[in-house]
Biopython code that builds the backbone (N, CA, C, O; Angstrom):
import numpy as np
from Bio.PDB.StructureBuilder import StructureBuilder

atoms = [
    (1, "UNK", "N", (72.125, 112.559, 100.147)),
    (1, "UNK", "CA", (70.983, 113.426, 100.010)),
    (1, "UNK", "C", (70.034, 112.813, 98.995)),
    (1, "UNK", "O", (70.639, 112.368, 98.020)),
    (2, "UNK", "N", (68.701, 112.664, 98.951)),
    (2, "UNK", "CA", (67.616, 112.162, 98.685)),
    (2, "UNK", "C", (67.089, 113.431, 97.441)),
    (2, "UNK", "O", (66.881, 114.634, 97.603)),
    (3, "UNK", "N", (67.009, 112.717, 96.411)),
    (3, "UNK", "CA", (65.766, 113.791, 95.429)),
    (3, "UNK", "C", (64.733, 113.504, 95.362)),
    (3, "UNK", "O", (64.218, 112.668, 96.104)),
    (4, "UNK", "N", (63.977, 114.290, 94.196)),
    (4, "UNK", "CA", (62.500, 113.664, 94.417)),
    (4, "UNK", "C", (62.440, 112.262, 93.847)),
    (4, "UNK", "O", (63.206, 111.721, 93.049)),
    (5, "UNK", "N", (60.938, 111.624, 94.671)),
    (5, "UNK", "CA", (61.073, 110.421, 94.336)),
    (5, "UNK", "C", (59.424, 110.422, 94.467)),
    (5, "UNK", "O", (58.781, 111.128, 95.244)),
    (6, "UNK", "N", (58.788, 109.273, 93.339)),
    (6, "UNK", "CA", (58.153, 108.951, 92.490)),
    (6, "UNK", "C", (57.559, 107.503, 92.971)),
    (6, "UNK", "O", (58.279, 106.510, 93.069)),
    (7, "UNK", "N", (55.671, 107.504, 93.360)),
    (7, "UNK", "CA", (55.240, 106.240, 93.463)),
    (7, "UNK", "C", (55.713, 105.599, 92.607)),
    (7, "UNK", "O", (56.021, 106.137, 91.544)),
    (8, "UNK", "N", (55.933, 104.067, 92.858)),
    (8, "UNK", "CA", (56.238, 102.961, 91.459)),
    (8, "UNK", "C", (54.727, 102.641, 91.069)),
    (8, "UNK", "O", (54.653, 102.144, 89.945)),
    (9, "UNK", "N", (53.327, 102.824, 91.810)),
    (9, "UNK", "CA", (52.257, 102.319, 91.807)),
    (9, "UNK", "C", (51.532, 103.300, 91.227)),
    (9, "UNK", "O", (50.575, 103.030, 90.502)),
    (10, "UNK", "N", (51.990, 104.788, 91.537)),
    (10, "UNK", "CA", (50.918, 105.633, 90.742)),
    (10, "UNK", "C", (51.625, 107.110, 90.366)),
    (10, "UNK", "O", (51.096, 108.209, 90.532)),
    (11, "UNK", "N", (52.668, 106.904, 89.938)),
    (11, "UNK", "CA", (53.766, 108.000, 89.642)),
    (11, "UNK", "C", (53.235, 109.329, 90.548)),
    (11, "UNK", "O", (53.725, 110.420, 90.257)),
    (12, "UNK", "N", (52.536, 109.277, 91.317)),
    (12, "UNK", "CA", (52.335, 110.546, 92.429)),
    (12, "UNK", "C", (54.183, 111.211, 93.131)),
    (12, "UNK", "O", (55.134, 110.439, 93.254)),
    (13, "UNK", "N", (54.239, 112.372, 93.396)),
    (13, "UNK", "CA", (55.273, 112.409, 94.242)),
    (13, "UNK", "C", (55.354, 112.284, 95.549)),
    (13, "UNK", "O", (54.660, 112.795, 96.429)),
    (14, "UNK", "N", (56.606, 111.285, 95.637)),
    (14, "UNK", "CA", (56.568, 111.017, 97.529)),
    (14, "UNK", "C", (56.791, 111.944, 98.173)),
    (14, "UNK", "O", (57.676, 112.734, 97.844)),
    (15, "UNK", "N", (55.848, 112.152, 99.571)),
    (15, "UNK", "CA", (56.135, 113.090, 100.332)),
    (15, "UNK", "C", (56.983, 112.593, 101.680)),
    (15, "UNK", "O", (56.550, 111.690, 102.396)),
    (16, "UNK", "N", (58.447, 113.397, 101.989)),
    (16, "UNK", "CA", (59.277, 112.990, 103.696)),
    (16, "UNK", "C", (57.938, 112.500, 104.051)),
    (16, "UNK", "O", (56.986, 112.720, 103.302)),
    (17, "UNK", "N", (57.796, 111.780, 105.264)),
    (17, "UNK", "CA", (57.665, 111.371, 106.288)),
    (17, "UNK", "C", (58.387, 110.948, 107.814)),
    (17, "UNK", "O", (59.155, 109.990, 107.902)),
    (18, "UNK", "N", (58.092, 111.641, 108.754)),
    (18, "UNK", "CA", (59.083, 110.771, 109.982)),
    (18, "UNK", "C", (58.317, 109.850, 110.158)),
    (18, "UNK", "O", (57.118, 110.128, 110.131)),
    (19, "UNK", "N", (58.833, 108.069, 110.462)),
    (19, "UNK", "CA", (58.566, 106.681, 111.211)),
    (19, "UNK", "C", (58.768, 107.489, 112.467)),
    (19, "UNK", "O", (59.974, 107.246, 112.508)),
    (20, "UNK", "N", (58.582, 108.235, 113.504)),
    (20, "UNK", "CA", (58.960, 107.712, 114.740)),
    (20, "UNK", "C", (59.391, 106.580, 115.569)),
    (20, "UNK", "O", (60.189, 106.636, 116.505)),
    (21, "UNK", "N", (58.619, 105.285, 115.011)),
    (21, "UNK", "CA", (59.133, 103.938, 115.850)),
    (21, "UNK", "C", (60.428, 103.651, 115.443)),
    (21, "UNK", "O", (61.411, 103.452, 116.156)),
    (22, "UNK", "N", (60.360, 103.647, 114.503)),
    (22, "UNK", "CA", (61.490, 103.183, 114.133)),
    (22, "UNK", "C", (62.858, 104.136, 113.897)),
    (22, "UNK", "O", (64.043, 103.812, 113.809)),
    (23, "UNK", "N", (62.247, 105.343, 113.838)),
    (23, "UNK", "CA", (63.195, 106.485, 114.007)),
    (23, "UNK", "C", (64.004, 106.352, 112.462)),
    (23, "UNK", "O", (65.167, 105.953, 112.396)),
    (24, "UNK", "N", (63.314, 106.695, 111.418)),
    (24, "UNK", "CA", (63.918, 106.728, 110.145)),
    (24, "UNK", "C", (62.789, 107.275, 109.409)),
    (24, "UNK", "O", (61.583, 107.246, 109.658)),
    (25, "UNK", "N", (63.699, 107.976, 108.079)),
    (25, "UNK", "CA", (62.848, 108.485, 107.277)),
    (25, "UNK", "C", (62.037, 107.881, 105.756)),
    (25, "UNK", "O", (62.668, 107.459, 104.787)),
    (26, "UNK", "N", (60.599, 107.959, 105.834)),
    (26, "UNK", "CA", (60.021, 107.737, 105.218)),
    (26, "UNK", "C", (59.614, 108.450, 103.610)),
    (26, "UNK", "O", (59.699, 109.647, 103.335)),
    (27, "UNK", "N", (59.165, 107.353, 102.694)),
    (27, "UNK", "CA", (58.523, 108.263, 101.614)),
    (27, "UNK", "C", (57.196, 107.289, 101.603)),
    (27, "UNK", "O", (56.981, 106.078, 101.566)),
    (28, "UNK", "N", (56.109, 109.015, 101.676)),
    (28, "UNK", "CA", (54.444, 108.109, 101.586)),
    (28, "UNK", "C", (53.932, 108.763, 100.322)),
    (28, "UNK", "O", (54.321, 109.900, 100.052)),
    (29, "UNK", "N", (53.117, 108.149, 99.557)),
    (29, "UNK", "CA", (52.286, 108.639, 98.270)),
    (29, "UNK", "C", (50.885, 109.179, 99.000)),
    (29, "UNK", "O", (50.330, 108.563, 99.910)),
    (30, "UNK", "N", (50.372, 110.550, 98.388)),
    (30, "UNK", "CA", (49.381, 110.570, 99.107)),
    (30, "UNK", "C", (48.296, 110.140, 98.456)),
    (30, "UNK", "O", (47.183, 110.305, 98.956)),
    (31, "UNK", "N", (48.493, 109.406, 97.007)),
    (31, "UNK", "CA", (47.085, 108.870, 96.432)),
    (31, "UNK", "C", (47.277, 107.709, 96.864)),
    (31, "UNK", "O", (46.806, 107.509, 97.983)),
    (32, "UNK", "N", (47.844, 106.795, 96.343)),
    (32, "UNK", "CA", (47.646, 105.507, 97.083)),
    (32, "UNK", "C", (48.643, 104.644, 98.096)),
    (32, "UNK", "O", (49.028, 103.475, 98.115)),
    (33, "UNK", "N", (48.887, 105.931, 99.011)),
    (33, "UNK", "CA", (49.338, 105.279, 100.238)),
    (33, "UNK", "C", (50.708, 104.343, 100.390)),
    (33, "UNK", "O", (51.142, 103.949, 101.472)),
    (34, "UNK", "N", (51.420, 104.012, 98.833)),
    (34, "UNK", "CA", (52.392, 103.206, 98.966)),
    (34, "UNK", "C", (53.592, 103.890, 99.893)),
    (34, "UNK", "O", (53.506, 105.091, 100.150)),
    (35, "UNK", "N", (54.675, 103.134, 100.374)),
    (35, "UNK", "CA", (55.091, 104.029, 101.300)),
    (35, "UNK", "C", (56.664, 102.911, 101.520)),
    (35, "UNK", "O", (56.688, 101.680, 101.543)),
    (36, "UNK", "N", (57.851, 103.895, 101.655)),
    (36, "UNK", "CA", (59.079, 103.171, 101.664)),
    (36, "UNK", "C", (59.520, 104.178, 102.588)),
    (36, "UNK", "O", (59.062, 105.195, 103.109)),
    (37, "UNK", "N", (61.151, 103.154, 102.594)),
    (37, "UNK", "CA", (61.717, 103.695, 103.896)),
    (37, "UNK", "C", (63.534, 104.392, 102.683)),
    (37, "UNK", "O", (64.158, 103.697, 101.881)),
    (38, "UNK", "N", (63.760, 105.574, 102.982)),
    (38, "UNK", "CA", (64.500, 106.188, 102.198)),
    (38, "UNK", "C", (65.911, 105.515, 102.897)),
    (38, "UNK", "O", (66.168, 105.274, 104.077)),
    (39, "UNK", "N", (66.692, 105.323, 101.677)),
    (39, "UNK", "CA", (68.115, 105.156, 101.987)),
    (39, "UNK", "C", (69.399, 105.974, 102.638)),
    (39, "UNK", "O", (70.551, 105.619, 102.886)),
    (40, "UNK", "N", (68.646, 107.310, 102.818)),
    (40, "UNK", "CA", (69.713, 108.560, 103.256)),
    (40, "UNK", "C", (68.599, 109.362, 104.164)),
    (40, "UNK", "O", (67.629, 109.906, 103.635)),
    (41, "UNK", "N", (68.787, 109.378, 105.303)),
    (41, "UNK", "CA", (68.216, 110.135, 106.357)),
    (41, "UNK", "C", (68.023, 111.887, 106.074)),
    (41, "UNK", "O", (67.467, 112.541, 106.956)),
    (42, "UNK", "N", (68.390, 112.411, 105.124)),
    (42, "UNK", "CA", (68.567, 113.648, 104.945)),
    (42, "UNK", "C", (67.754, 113.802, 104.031)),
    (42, "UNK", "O", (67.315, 112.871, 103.356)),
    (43, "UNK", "N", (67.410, 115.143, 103.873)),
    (43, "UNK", "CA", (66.545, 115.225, 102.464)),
    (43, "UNK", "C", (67.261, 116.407, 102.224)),
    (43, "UNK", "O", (68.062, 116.098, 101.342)),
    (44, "UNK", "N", (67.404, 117.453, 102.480)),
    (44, "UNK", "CA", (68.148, 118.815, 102.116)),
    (44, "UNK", "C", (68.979, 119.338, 102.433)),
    (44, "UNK", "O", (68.764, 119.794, 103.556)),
    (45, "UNK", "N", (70.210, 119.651, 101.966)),
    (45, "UNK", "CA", (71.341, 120.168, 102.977)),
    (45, "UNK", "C", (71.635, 121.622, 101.827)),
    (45, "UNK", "O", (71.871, 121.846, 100.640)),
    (46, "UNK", "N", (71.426, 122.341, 103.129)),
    (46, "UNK", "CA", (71.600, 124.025, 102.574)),
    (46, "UNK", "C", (73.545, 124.990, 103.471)),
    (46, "UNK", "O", (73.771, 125.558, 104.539)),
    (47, "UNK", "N", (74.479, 124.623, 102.143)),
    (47, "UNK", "CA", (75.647, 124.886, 102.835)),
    (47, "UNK", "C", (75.695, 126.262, 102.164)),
    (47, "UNK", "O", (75.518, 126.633, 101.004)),
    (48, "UNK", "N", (76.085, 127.059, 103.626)),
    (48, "UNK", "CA", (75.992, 128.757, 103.322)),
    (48, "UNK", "C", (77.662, 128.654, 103.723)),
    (48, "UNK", "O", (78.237, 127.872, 104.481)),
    (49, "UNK", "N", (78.092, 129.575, 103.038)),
    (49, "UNK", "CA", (79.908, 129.893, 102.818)),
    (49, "UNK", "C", (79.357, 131.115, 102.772)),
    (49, "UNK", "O", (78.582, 131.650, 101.979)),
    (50, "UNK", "N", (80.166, 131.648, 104.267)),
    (50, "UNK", "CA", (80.191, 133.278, 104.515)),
    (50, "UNK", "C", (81.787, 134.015, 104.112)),
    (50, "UNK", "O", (82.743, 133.285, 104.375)),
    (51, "UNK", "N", (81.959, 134.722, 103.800)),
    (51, "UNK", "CA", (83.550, 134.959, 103.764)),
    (51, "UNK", "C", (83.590, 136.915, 104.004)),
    (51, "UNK", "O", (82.656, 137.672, 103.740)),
    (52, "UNK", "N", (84.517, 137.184, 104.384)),
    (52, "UNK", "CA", (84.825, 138.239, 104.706)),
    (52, "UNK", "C", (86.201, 139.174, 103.835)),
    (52, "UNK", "O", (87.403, 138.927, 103.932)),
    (53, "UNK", "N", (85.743, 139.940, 103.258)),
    (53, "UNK", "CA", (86.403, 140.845, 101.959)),
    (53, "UNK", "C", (87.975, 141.445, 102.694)),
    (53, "UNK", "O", (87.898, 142.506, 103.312)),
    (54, "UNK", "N", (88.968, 140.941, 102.629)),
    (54, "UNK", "CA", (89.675, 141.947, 103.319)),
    (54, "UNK", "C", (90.171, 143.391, 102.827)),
    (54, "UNK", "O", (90.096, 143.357, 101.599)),
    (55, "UNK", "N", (90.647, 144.649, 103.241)),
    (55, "UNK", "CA", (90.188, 145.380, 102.787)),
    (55, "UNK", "C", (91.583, 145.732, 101.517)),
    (55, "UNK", "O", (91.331, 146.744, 100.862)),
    (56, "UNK", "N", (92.589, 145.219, 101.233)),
    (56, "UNK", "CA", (92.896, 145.039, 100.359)),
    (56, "UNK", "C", (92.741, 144.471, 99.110)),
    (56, "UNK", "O", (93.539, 144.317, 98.186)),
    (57, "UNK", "N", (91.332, 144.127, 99.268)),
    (57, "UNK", "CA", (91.219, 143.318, 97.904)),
    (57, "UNK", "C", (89.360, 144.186, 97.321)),
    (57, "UNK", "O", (88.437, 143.823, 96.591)),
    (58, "UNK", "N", (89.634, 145.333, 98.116)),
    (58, "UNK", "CA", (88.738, 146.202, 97.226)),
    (58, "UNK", "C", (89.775, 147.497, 96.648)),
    (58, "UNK", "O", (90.456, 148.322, 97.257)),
    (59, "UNK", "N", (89.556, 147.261, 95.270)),
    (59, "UNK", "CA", (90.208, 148.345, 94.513)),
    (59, "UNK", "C", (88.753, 149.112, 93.704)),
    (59, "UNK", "O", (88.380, 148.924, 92.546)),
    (60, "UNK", "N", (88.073, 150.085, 94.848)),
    (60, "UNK", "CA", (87.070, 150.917, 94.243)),
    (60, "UNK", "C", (87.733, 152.441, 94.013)),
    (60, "UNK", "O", (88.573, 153.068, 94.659)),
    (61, "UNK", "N", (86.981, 152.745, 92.813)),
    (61, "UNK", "CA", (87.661, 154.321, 92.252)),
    (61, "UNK", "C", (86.273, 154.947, 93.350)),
    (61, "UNK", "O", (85.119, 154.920, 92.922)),
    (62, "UNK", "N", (86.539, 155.392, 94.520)),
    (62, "UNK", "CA", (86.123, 156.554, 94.925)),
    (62, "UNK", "C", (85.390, 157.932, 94.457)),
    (62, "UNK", "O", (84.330, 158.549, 94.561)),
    (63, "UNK", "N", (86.462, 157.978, 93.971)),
    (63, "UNK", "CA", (87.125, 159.812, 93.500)),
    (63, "UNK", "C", (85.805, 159.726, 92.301)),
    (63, "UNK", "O", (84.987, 160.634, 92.451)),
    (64, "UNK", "N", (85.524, 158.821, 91.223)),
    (64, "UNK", "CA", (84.641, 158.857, 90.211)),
    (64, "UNK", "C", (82.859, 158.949, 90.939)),
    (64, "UNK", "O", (81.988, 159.416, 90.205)),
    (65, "UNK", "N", (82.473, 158.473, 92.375)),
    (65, "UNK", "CA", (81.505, 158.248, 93.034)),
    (65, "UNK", "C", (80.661, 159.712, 93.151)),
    (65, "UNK", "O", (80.917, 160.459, 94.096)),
    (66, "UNK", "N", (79.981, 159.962, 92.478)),
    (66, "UNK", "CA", (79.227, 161.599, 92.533)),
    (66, "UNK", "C", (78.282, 161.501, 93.987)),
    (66, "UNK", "O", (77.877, 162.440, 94.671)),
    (67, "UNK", "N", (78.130, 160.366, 94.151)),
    (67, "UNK", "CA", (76.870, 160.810, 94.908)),
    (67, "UNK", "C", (77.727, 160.820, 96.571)),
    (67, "UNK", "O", (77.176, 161.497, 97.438)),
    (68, "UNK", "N", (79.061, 160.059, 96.957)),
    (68, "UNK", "CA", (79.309, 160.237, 97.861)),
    (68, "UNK", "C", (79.762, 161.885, 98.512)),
    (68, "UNK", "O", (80.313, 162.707, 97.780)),
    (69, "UNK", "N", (79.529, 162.094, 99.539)),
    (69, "UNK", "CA", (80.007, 163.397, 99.918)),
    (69, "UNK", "C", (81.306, 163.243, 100.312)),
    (69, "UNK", "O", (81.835, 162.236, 100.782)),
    (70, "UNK", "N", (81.947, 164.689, 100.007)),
    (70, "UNK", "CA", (83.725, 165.161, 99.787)),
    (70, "UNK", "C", (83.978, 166.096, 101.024)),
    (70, "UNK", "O", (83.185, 166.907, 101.503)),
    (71, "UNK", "N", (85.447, 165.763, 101.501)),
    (71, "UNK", "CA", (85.830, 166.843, 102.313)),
    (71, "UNK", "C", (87.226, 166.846, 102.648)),
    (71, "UNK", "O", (87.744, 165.736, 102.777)),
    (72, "UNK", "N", (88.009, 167.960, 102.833)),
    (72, "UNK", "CA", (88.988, 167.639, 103.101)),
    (72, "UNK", "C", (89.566, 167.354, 104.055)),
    (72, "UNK", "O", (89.613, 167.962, 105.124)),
    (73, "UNK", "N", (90.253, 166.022, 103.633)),
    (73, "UNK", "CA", (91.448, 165.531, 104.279)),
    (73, "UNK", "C", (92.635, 164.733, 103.658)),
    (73, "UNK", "O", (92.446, 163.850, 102.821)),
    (74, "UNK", "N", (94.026, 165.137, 104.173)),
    (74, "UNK", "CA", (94.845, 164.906, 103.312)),
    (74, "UNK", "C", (95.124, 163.470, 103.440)),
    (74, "UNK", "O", (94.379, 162.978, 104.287)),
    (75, "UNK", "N", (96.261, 162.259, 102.687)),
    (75, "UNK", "CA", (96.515, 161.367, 102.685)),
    (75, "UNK", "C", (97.750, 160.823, 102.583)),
    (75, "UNK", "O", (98.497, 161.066, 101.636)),
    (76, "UNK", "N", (97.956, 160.284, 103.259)),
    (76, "UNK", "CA", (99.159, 160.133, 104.299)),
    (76, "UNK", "C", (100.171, 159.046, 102.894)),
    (76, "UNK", "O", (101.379, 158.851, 103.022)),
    (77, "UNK", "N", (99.372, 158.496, 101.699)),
    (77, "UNK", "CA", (100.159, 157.708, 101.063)),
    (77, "UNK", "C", (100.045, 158.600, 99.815)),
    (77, "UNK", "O", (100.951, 158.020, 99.217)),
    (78, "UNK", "N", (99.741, 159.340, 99.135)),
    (78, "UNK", "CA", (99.559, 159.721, 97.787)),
    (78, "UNK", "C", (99.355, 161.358, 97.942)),
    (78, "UNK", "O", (99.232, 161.955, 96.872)),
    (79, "UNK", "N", (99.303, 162.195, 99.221)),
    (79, "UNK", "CA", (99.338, 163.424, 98.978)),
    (79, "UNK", "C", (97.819, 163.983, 98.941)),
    (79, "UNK", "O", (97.625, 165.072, 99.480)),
    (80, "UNK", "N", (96.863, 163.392, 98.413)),
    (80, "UNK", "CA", (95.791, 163.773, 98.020)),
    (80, "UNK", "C", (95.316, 164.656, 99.192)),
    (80, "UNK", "O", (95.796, 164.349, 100.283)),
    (81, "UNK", "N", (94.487, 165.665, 99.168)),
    (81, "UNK", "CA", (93.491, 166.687, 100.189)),
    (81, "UNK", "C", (92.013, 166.685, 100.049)),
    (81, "UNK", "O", (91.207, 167.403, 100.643)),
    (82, "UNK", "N", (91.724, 165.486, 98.904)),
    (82, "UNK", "CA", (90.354, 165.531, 98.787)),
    (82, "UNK", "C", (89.913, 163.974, 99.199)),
    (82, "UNK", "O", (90.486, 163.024, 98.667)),
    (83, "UNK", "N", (88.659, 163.745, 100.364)),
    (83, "UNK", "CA", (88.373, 162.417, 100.434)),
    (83, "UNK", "C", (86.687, 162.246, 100.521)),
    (83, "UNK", "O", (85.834, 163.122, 100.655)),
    (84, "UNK", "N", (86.567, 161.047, 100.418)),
    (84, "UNK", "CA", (84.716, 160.848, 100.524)),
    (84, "UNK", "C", (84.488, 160.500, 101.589)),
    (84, "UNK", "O", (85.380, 159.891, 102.178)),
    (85, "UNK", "N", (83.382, 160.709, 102.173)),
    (85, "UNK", "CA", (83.499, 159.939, 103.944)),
    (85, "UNK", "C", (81.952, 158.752, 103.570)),
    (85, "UNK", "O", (81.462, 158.873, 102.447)),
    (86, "UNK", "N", (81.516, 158.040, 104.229)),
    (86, "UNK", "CA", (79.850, 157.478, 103.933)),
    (86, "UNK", "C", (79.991, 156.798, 105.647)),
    (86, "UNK", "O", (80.882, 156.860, 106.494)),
    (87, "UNK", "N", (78.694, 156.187, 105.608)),
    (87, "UNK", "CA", (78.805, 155.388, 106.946)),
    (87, "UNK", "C", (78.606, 154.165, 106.964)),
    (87, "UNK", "O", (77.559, 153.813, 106.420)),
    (88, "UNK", "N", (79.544, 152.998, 107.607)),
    (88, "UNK", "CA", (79.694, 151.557, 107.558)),
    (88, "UNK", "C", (79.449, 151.072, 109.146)),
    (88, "UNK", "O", (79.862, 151.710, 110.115)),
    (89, "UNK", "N", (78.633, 149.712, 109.224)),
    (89, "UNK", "CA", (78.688, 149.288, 110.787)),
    (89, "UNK", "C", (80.188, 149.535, 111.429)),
    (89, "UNK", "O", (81.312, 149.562, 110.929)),
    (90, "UNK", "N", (79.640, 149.715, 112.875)),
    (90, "UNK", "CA", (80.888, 149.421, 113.687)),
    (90, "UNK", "C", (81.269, 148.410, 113.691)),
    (90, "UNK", "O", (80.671, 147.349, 113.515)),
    (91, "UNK", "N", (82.425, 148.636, 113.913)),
    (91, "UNK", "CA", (83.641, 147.353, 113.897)),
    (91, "UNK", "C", (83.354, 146.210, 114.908)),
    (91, "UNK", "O", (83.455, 144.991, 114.775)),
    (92, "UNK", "N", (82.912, 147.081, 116.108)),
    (92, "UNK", "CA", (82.823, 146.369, 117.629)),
    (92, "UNK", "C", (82.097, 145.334, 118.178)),
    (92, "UNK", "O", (82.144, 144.830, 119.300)),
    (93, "UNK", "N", (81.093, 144.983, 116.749)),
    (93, "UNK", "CA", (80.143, 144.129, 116.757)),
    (93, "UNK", "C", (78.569, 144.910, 117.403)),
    (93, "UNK", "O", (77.513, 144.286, 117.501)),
    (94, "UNK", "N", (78.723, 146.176, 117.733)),
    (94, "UNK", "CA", (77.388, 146.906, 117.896)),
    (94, "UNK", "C", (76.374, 147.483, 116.915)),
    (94, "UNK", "O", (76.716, 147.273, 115.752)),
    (95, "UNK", "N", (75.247, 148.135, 117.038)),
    (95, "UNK", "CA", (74.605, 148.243, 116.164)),
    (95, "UNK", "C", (74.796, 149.568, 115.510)),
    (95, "UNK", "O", (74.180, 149.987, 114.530)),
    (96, "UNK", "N", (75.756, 150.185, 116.199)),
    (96, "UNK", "CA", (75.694, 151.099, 115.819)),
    (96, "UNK", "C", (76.865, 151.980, 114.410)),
    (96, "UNK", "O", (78.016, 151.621, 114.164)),
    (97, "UNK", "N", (76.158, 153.073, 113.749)),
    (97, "UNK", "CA", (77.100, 153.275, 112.331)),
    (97, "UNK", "C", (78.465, 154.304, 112.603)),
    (97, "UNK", "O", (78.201, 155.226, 113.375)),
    (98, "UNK", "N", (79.745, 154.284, 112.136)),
    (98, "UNK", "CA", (80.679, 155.279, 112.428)),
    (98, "UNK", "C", (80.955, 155.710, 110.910)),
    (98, "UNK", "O", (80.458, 155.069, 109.985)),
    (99, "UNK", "N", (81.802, 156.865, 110.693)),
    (99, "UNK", "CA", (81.454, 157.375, 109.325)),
    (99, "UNK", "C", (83.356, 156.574, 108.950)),
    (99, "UNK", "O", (84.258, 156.351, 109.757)),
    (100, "UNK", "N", (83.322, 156.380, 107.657)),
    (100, "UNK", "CA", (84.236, 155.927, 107.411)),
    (100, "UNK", "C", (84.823, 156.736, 105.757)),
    (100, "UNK", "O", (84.246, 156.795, 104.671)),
    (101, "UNK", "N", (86.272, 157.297, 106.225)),
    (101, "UNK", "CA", (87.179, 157.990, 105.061)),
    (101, "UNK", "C", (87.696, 157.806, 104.022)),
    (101, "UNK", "O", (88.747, 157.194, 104.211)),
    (102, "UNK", "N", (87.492, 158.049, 102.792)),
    (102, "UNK", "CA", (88.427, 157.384, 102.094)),
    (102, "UNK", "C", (89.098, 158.491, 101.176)),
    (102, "UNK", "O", (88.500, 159.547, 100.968)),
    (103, "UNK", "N", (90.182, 158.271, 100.701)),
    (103, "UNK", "CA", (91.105, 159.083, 99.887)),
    (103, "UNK", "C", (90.242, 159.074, 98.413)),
    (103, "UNK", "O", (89.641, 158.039, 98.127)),
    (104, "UNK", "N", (90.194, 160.079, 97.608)),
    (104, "UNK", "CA", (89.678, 160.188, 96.275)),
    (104, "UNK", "C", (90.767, 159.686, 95.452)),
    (104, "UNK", "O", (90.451, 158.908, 94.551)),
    (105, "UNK", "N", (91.997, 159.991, 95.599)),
    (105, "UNK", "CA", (93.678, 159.328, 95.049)),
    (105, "UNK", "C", (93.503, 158.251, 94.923)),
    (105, "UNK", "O", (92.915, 157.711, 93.986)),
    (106, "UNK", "N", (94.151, 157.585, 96.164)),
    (106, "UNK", "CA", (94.275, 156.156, 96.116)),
    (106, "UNK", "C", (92.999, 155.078, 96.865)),
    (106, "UNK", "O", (93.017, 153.851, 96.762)),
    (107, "UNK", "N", (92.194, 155.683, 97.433)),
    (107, "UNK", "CA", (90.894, 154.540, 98.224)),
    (107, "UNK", "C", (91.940, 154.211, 99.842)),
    (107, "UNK", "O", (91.710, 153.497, 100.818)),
    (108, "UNK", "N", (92.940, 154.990, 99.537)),
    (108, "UNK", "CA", (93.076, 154.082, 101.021)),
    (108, "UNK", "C", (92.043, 155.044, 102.122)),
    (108, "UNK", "O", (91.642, 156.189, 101.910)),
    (109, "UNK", "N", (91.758, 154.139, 103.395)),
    (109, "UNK", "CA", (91.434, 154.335, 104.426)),
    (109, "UNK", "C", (91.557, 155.344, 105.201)),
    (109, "UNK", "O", (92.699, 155.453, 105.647)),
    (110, "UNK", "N", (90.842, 156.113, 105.533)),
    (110, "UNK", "CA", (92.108, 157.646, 106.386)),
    (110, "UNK", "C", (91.585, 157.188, 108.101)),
    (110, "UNK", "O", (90.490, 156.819, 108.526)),
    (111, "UNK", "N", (92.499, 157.341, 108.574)),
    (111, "UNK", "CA", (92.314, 157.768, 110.156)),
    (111, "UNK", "C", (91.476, 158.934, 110.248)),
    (111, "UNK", "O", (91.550, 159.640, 109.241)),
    (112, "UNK", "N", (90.531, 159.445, 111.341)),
    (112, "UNK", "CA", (90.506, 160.424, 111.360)),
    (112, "UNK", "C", (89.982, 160.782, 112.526)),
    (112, "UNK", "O", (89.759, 159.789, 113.219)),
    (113, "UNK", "N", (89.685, 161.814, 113.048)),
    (113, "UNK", "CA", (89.399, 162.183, 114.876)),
    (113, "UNK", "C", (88.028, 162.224, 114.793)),
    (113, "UNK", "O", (87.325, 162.552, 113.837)),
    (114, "UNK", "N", (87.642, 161.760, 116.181)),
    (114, "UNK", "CA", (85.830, 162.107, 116.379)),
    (114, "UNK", "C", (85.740, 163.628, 116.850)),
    (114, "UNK", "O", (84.727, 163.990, 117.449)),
    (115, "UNK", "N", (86.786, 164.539, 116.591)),
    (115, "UNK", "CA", (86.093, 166.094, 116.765)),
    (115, "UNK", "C", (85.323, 166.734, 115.851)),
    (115, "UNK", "O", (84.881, 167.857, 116.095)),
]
sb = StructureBuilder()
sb.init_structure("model")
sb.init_model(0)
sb.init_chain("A")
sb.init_seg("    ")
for serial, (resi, resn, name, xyz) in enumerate(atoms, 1):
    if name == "N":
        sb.init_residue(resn, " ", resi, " ")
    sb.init_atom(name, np.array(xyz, "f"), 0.0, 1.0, " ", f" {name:<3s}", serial, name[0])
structure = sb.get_structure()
């Protein structure tokens, strides 16, 4: 990867250029025209690292969240009868939102029916 780079003739900064003929990349000055051929074909490489949270490795206190809304339902690991619900994308890859449960106790996940 290529940084900036600097006329030797008039410290201007070089701007990419494509050679087409020759099919390689260029650096041209735009004051006085000096002009080279760059050693690395690339000028920018933008590496995006996506990663995906699994859901064990969120330990959020719920139960402390004022603004989420409460309702009951009980929980199948800790007993609890009080949970927060909010709404998260579908799973299915659609656009559309499903409401999703959580225990005020422990944060786990609740099942719950679309009635």
């Amino acid at each position: 990867m290529s940084g900036i780079k600097f006329c030797p003739e008039c410290n201007n900064m070089l701007r990419p250029a494509e050679d087409r003929k020759e099919k390689k990349l260029r650096y041209v000055c735009d004051n006085c025209h000096h002009s080279e051929y760059s050693e690395n074909a690339r000028i920018y490489v933008n590496h995006i690292k996506t990663y995906q949270l699994e859901e064990t490795d969120l330990h959020l206190d719920y139960g402390s969240d004022p603004t989420l809304p409460r309702t009951d339902r009980e929980c199948d690991s800790c007993q609890q009868t009080e949970a927060v619900f909010f709404q998260v994308p579908n799973r299915k890859g659609e656009e559309t939102m499903e409401l999703e449960f959580r225990c005020v106790g422990c944060g786990k996940k609740l099942i719950h029916d679309h009635n």
